[in-house]
Structures are given as C-alpha cells and as structure tokens.
PDB file of N, CA, C and O in Angstrom:
ATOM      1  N   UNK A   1      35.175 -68.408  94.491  1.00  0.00           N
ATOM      2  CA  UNK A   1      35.200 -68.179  93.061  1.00  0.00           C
ATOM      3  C   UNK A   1      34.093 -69.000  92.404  1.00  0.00           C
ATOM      4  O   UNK A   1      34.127 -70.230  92.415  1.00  0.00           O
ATOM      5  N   UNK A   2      33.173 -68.343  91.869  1.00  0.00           N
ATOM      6  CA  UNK A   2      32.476 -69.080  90.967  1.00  0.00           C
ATOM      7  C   UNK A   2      32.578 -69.533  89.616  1.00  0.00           C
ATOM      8  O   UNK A   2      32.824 -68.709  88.735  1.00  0.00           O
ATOM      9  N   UNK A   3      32.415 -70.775  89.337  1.00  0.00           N
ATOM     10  CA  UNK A   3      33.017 -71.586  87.761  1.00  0.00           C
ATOM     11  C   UNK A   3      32.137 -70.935  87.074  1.00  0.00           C
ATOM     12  O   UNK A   3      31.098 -70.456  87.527  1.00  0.00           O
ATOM     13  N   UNK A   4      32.613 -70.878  85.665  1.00  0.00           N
ATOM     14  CA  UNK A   4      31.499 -70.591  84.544  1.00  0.00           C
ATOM     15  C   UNK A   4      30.797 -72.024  84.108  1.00  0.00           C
ATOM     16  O   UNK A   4      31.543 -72.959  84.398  1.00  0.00           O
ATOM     17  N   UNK A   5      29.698 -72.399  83.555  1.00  0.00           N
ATOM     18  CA  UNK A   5      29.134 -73.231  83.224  1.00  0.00           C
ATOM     19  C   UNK A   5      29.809 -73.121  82.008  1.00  0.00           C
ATOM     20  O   UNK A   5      30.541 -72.311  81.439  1.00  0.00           O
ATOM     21  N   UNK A   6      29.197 -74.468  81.762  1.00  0.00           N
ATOM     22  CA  UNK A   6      29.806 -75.096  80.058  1.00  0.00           C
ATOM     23  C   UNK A   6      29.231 -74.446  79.285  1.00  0.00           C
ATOM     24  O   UNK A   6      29.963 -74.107  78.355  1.00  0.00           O
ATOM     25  N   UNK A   7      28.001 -74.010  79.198  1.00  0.00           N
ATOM     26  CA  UNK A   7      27.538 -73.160  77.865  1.00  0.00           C
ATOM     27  C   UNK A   7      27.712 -71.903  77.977  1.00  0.00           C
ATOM     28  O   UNK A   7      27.252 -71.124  77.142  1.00  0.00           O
ATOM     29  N   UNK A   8      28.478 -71.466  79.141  1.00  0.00           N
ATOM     30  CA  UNK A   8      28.708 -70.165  79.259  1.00  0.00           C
ATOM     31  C   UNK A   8      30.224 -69.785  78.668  1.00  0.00           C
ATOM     32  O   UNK A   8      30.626 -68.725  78.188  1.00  0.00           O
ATOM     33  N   UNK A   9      30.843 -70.925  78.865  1.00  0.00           N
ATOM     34  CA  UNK A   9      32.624 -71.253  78.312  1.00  0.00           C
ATOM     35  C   UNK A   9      32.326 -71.621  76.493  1.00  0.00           C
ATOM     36  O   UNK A   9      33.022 -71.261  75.543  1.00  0.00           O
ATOM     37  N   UNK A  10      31.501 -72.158  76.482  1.00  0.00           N
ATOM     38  CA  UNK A  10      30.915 -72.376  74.767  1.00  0.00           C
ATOM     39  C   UNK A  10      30.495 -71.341  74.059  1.00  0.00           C
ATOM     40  O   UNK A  10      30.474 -71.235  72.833  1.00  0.00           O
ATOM     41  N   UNK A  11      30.105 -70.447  75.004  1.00  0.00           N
ATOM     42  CA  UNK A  11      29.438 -69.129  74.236  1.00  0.00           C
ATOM     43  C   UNK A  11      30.659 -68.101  74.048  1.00  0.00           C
ATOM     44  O   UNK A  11      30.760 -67.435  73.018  1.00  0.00           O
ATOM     45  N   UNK A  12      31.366 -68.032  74.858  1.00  0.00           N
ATOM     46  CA  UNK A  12      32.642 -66.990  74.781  1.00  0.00           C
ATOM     47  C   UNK A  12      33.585 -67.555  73.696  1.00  0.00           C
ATOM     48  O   UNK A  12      34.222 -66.817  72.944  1.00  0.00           O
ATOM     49  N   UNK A  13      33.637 -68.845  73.658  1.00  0.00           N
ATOM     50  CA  UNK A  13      34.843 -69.885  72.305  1.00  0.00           C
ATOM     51  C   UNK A  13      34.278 -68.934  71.211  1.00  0.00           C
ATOM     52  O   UNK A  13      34.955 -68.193  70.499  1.00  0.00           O
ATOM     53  N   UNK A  14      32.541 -69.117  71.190  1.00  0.00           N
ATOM     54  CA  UNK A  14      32.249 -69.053  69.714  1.00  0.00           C
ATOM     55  C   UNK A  14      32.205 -67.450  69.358  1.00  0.00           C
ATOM     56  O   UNK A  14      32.516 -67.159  68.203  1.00  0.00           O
ATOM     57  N   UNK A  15      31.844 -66.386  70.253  1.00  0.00           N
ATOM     58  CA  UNK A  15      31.887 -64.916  70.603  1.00  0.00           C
ATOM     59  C   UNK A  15      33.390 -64.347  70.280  1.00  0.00           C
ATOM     60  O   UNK A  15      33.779 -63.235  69.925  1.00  0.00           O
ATOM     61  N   UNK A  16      34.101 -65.636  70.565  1.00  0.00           N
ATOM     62  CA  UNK A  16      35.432 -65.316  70.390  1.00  0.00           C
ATOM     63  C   UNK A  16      35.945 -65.188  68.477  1.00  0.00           C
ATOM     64  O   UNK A  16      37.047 -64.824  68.068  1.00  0.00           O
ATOM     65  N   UNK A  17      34.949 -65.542  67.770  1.00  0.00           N
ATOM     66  CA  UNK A  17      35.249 -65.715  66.445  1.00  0.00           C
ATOM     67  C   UNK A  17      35.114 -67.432  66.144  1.00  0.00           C
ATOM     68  O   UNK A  17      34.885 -67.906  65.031  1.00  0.00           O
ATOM     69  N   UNK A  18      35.294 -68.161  67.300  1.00  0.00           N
ATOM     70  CA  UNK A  18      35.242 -69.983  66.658  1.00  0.00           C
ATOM     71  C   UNK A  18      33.959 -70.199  66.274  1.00  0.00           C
ATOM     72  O   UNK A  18      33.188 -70.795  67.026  1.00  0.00           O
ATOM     73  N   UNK A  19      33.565 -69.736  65.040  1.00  0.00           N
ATOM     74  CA  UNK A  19      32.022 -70.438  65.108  1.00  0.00           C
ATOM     75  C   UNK A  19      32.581 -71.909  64.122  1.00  0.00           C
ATOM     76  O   UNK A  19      32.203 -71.764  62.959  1.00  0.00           O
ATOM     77  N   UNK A  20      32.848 -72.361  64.192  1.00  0.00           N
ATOM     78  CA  UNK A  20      33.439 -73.716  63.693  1.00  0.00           C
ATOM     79  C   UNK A  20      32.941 -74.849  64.445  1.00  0.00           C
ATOM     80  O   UNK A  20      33.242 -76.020  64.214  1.00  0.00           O
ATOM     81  N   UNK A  21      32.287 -74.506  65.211  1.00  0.00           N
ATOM     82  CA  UNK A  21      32.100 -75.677  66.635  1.00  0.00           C
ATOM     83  C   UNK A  21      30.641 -76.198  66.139  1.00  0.00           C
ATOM     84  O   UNK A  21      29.535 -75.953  66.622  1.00  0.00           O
ATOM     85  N   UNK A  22      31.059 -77.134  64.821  1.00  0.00           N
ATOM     86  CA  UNK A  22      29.905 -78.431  64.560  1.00  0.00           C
ATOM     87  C   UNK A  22      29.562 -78.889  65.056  1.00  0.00           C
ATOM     88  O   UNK A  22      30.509 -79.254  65.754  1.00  0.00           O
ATOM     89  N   UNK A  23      28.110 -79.672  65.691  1.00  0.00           N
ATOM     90  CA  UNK A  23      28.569 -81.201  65.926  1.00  0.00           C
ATOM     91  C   UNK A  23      28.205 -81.671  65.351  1.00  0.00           C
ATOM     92  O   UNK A  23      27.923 -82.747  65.879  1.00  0.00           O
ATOM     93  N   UNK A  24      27.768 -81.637  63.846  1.00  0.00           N
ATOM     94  CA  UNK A  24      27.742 -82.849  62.597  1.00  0.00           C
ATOM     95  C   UNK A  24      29.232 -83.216  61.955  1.00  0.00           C
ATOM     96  O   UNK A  24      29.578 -84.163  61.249  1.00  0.00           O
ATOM     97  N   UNK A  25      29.971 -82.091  62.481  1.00  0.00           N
ATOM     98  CA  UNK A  25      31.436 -82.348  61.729  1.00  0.00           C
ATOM     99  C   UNK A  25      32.477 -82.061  62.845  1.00  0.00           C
ATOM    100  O   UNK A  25      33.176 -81.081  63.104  1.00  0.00           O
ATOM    101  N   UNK A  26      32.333 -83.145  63.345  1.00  0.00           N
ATOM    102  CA  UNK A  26      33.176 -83.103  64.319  1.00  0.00           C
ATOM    103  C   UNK A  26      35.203 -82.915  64.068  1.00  0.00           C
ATOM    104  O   UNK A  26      36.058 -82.563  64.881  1.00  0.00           O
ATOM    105  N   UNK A  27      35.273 -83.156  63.222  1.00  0.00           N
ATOM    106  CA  UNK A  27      36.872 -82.848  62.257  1.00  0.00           C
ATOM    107  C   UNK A  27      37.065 -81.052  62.163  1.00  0.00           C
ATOM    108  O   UNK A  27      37.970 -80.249  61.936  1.00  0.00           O
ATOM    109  N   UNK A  28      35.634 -81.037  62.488  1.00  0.00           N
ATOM    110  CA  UNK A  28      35.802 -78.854  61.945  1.00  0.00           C
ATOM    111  C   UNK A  28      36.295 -78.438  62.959  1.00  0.00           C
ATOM    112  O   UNK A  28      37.152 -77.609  62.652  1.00  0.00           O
ATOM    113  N   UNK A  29      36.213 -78.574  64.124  1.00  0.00           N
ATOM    114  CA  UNK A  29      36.264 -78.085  65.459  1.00  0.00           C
ATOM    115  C   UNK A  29      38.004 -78.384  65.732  1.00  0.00           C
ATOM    116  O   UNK A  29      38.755 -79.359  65.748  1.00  0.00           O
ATOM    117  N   UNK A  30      38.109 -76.707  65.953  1.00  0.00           N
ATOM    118  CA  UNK A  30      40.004 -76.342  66.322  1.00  0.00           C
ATOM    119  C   UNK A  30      39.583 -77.019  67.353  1.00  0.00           C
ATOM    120  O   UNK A  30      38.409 -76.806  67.654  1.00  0.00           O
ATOM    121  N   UNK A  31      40.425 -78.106  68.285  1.00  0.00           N
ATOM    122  CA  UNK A  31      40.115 -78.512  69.578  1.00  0.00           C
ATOM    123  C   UNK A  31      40.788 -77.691  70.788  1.00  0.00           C
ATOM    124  O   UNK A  31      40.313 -77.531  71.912  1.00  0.00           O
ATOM    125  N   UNK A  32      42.360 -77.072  70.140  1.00  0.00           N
ATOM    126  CA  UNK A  32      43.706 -76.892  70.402  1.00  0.00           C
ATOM    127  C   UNK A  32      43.079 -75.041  71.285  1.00  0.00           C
ATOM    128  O   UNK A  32      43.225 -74.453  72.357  1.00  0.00           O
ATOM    129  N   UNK A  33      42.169 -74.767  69.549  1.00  0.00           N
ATOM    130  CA  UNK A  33      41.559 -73.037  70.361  1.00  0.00           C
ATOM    131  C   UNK A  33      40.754 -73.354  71.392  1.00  0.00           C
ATOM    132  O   UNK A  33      41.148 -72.861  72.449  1.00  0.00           O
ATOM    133  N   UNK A  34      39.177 -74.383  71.523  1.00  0.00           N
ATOM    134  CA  UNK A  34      38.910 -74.629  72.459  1.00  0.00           C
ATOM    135  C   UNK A  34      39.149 -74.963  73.690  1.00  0.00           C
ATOM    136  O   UNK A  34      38.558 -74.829  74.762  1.00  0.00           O
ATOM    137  N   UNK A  35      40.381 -75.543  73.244  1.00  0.00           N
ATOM    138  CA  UNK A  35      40.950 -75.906  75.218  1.00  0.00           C
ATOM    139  C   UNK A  35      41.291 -74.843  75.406  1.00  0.00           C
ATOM    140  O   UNK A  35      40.867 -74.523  76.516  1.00  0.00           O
ATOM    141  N   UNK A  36      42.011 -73.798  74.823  1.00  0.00           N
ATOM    142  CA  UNK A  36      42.811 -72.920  75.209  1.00  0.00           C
ATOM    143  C   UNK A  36      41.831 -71.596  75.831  1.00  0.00           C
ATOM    144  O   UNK A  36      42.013 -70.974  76.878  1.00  0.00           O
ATOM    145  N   UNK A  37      40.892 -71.437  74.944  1.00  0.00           N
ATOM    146  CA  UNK A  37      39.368 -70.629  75.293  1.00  0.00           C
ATOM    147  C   UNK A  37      38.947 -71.646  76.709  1.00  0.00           C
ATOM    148  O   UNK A  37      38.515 -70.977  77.648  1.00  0.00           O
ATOM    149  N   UNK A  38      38.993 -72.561  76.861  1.00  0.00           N
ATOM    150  CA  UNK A  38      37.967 -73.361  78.206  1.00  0.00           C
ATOM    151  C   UNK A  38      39.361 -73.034  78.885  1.00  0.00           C
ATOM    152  O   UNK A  38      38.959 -72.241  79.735  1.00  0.00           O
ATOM    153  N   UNK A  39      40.736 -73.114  79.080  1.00  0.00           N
ATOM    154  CA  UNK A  39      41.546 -72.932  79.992  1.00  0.00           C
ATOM    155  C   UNK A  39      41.502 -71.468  80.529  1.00  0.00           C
ATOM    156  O   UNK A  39      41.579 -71.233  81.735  1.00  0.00           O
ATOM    157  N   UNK A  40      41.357 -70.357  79.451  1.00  0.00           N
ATOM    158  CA  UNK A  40      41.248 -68.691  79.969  1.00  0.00           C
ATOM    159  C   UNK A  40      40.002 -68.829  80.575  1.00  0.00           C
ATOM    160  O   UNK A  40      39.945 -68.724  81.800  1.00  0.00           O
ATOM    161  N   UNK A  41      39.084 -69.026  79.987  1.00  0.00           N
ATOM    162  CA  UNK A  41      38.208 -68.987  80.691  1.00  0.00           C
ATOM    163  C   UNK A  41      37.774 -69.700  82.484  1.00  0.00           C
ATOM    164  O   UNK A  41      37.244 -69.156  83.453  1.00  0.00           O
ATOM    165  N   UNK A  42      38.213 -70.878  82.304  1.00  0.00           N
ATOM    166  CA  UNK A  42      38.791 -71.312  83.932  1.00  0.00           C
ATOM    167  C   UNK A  42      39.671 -70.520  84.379  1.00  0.00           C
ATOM    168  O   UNK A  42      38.761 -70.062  85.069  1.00  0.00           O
ATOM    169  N   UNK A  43      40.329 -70.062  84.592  1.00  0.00           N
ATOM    170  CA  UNK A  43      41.309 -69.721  84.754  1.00  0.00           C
ATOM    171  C   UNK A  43      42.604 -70.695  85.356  1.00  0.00           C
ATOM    172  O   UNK A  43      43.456 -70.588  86.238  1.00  0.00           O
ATOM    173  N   UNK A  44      42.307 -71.455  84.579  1.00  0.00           N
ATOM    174  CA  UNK A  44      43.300 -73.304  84.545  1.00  0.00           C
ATOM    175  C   UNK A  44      44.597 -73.083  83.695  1.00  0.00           C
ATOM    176  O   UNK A  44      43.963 -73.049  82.640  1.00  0.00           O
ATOM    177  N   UNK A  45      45.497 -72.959  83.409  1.00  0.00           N
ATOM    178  CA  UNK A  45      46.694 -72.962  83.094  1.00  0.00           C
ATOM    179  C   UNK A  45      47.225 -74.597  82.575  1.00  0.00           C
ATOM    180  O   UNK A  45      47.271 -75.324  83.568  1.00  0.00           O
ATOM    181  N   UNK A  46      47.455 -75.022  81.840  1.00  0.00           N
ATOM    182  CA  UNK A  46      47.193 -76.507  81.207  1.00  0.00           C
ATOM    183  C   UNK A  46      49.262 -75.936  80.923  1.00  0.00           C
ATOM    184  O   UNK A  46      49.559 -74.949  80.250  1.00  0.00           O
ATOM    185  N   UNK A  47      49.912 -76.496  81.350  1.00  0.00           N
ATOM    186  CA  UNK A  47      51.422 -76.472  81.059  1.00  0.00           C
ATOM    187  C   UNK A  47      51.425 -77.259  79.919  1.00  0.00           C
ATOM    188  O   UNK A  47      50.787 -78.282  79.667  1.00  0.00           O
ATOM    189  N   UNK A  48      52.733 -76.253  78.866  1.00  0.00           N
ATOM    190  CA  UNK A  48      52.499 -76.652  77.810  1.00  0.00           C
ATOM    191  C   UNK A  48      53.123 -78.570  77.095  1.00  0.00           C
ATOM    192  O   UNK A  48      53.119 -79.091  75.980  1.00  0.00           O
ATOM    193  N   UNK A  49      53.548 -79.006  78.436  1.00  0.00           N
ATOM    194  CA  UNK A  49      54.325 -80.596  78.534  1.00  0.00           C
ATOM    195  C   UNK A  49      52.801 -81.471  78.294  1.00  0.00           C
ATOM    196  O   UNK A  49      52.897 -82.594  77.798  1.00  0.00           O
ATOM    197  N   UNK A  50      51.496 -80.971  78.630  1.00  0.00           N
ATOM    198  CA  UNK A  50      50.124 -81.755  78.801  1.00  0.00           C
ATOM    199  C   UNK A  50      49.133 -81.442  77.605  1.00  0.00           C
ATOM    200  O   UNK A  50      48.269 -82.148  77.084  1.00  0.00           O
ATOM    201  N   UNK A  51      49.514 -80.252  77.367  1.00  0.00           N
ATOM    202  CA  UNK A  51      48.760 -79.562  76.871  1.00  0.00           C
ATOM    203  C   UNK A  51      47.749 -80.402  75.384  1.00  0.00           C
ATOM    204  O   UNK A  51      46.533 -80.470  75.202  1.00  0.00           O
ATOM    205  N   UNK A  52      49.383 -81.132  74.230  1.00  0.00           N
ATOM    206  CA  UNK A  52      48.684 -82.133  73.501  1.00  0.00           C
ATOM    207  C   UNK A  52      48.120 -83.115  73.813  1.00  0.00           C
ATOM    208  O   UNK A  52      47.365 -83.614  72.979  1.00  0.00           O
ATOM    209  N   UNK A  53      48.271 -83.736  75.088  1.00  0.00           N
ATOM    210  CA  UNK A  53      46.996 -84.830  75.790  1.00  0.00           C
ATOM    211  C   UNK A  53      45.907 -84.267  76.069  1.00  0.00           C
ATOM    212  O   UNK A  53      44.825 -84.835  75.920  1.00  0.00           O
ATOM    213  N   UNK A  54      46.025 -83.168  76.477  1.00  0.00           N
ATOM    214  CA  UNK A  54      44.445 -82.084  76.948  1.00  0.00           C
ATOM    215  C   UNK A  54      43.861 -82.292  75.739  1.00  0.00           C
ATOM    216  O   UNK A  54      42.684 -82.652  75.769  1.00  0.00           O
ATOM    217  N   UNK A  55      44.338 -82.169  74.780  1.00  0.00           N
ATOM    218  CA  UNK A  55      43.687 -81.645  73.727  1.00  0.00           C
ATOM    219  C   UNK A  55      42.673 -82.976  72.580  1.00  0.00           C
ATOM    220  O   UNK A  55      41.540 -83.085  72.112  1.00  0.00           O
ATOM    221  N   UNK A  56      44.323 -83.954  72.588  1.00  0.00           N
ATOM    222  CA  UNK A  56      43.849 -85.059  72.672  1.00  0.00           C
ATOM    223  C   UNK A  56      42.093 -85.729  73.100  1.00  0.00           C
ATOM    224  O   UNK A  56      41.131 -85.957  72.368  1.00  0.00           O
ATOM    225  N   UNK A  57      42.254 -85.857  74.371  1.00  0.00           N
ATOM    226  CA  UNK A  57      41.413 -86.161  75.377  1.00  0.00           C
ATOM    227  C   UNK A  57      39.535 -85.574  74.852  1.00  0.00           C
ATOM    228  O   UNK A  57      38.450 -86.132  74.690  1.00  0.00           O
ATOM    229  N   UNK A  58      40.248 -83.745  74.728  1.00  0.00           N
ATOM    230  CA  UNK A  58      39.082 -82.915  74.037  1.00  0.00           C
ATOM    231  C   UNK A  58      38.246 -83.767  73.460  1.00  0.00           C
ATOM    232  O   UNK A  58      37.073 -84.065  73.687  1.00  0.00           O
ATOM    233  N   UNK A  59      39.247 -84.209  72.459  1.00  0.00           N
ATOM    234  CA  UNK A  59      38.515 -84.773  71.090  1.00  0.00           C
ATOM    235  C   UNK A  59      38.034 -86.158  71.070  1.00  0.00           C
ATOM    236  O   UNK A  59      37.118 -86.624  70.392  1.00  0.00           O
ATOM    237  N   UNK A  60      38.748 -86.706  71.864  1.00  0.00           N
ATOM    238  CA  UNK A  60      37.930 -88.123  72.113  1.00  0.00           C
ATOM    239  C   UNK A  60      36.792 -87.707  72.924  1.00  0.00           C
ATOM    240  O   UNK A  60      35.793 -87.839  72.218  1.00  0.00           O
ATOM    241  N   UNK A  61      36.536 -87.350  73.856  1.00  0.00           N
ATOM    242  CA  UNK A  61      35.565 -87.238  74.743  1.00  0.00           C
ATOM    243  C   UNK A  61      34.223 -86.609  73.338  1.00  0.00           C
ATOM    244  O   UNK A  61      33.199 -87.216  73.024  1.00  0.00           O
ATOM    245  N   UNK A  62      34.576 -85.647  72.923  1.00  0.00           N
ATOM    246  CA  UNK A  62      33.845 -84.679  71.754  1.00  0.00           C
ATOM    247  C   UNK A  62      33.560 -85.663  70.846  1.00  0.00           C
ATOM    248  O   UNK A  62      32.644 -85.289  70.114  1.00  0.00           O
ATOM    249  N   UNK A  63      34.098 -87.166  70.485  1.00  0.00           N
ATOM    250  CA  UNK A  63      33.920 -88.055  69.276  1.00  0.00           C
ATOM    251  C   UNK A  63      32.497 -88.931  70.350  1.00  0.00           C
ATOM    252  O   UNK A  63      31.458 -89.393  69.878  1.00  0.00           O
ATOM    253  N   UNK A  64      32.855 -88.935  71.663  1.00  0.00           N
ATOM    254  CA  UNK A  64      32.388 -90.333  71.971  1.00  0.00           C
ATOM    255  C   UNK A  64      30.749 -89.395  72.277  1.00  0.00           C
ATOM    256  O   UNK A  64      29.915 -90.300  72.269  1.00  0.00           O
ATOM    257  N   UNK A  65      30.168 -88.354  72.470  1.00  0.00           N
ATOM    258  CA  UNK A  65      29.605 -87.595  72.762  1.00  0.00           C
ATOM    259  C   UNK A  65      28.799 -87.633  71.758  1.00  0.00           C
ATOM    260  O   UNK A  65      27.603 -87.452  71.989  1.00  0.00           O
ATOM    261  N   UNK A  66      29.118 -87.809  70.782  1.00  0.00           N
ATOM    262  CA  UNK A  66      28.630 -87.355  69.286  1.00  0.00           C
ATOM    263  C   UNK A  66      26.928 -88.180  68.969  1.00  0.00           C
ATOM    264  O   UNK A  66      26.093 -87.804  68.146  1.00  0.00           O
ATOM    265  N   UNK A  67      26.842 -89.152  69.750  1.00  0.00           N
ATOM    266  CA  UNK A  67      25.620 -89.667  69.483  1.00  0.00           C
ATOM    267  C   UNK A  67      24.116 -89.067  70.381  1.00  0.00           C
ATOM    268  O   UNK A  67      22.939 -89.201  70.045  1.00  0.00           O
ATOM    269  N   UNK A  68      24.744 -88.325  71.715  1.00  0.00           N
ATOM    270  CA  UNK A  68      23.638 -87.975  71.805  1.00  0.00           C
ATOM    271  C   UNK A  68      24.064 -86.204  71.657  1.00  0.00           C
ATOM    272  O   UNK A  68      23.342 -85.640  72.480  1.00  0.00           O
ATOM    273  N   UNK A  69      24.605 -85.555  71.212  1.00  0.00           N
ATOM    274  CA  UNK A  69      24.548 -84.116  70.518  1.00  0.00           C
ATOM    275  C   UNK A  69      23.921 -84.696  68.932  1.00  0.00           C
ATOM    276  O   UNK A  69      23.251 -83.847  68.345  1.00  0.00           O
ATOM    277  N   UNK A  70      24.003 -85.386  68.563  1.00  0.00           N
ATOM    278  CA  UNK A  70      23.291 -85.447  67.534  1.00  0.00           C
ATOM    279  C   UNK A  70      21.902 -86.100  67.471  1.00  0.00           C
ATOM    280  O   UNK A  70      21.217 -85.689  66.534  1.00  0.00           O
ATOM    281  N   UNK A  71      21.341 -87.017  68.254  1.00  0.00           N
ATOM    282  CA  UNK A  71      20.102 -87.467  68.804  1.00  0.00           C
ATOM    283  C   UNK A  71      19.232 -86.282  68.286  1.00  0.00           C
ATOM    284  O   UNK A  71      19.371 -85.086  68.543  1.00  0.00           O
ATOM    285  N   UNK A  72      18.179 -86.972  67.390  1.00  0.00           N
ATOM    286  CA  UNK A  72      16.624 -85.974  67.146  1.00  0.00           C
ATOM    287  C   UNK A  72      16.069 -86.104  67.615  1.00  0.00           C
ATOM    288  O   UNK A  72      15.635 -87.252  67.706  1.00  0.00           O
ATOM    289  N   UNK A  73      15.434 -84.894  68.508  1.00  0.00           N
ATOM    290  CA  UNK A  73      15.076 -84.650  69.431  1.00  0.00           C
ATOM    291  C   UNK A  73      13.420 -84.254  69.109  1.00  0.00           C
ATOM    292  O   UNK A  73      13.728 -83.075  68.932  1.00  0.00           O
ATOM    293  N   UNK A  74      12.134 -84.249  68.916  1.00  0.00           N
ATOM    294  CA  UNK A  74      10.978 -83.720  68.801  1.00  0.00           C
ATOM    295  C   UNK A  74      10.754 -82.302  69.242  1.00  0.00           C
ATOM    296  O   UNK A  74      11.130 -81.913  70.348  1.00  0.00           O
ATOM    297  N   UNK A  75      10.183 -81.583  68.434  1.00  0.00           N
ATOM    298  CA  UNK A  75      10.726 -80.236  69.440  1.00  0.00           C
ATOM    299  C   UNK A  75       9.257 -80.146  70.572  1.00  0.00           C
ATOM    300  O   UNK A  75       9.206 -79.146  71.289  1.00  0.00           O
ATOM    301  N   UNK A  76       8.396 -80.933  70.663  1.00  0.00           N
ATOM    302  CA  UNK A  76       7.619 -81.118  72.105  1.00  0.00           C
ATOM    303  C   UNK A  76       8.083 -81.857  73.407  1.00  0.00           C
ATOM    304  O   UNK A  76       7.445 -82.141  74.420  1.00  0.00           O
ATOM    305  N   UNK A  77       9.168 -82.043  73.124  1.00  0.00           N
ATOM    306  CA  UNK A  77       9.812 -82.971  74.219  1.00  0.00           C
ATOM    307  C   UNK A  77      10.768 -81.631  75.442  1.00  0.00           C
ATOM    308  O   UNK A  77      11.645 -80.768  75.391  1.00  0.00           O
ATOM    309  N   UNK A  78      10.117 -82.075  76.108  1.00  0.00           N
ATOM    310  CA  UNK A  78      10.509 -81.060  77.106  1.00  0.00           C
ATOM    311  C   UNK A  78      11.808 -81.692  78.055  1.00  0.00           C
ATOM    312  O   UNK A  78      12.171 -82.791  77.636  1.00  0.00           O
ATOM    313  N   UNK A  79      12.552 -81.207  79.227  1.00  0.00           N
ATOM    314  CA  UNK A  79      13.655 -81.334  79.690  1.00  0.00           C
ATOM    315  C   UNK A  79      13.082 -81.701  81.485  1.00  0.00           C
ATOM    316  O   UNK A  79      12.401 -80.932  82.164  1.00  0.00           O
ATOM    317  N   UNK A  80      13.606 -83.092  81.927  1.00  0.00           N
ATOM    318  CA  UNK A  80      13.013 -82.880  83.236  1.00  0.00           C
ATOM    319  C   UNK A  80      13.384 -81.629  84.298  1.00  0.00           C
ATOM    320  O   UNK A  80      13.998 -80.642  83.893  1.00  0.00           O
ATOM    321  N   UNK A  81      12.957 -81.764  85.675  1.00  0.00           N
ATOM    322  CA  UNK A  81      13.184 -81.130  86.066  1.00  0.00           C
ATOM    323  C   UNK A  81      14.523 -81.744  86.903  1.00  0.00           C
ATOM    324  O   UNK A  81      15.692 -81.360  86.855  1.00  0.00           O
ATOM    325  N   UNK A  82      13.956 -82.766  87.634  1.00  0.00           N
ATOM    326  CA  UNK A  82      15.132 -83.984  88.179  1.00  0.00           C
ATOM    327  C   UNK A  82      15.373 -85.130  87.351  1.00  0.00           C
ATOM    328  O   UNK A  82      14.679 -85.751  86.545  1.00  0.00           O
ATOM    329  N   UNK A  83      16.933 -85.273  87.911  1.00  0.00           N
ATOM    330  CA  UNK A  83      17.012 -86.459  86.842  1.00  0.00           C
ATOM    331  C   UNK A  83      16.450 -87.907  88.231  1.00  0.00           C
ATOM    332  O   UNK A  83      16.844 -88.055  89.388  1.00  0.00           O
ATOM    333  N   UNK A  84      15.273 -88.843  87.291  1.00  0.00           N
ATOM    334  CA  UNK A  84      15.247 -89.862  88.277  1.00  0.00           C
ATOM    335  C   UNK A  84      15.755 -91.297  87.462  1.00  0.00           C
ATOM    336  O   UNK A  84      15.332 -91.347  86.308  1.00  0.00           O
ATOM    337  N   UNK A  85      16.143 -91.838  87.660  1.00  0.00           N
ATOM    338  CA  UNK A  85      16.461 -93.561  87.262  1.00  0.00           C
ATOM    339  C   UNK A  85      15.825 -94.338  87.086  1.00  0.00           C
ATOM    340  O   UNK A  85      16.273 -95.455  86.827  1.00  0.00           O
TER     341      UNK A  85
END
C-alpha cells in the first residue's frame, strides 16, 4: 500500500471545502475536520476514546510549527537537493 504524502492529504482537506487552513491564523484551522480528512485519507481509524488527544496533539504540533511555515522566504532561494548538516 502506498501512503499519500502530506501535501497530497492537505490538498484533499482543502478540495474537500476546508479552505480555512491558515498559517497566519492558526485558531482558524477546524483541527477536529483535519484529523478526520488525514485519518480517511490514511486509511487510520483514530477510535473515538483518542480521538480528542489526536486532535489535541494536531494543534500543538501545528502551534509549535508556526515559526518556520511562517519564515520569509526570498523567492530566489531555491530548495536543496539533499539535506546535508
């Protein structure tokens, strides 16, 4: 079985009608539809006893993230090819 990539699970959330998915406003973002869109889309089943920690979790991870989704970026700055250290 092949996984979908993350921007491929991001593109179906927002295809799905969520265009809500800021990242200057991170408070806009349903977290609750997104997990639930990233769970169909896995085909991951999140039982509903976890489900408010999943979601939880979402959003911390999505808060702590927030500095480099928001990072200005030059638009001549290109993307390596490998990552080296």
């Amino acid at each position: 079985m092949q996984m979908a990539r993350g921007d491929e699970i991001l593109g179906m959330y927002l295809t799905a009608g969520h265009s809500n998915m800021n990242r200057e406003t991170p408070g806009a973002v349903d977290y609750t539809a997104y997990v639930e869109a990233m769970s169909a889309a896995l085909d991951l089943p999140i039982p509903d006893e976890i489900k408010a920690g999943v979601v939880a979790n979402v959003e911390h991870i999505f808060a702590i993230a927030q500095p480099v989704l928001t990072f200005p970026l030059p638009d001549t700055v290109e993307s390596a090819a490998t990552f080296e250290p």
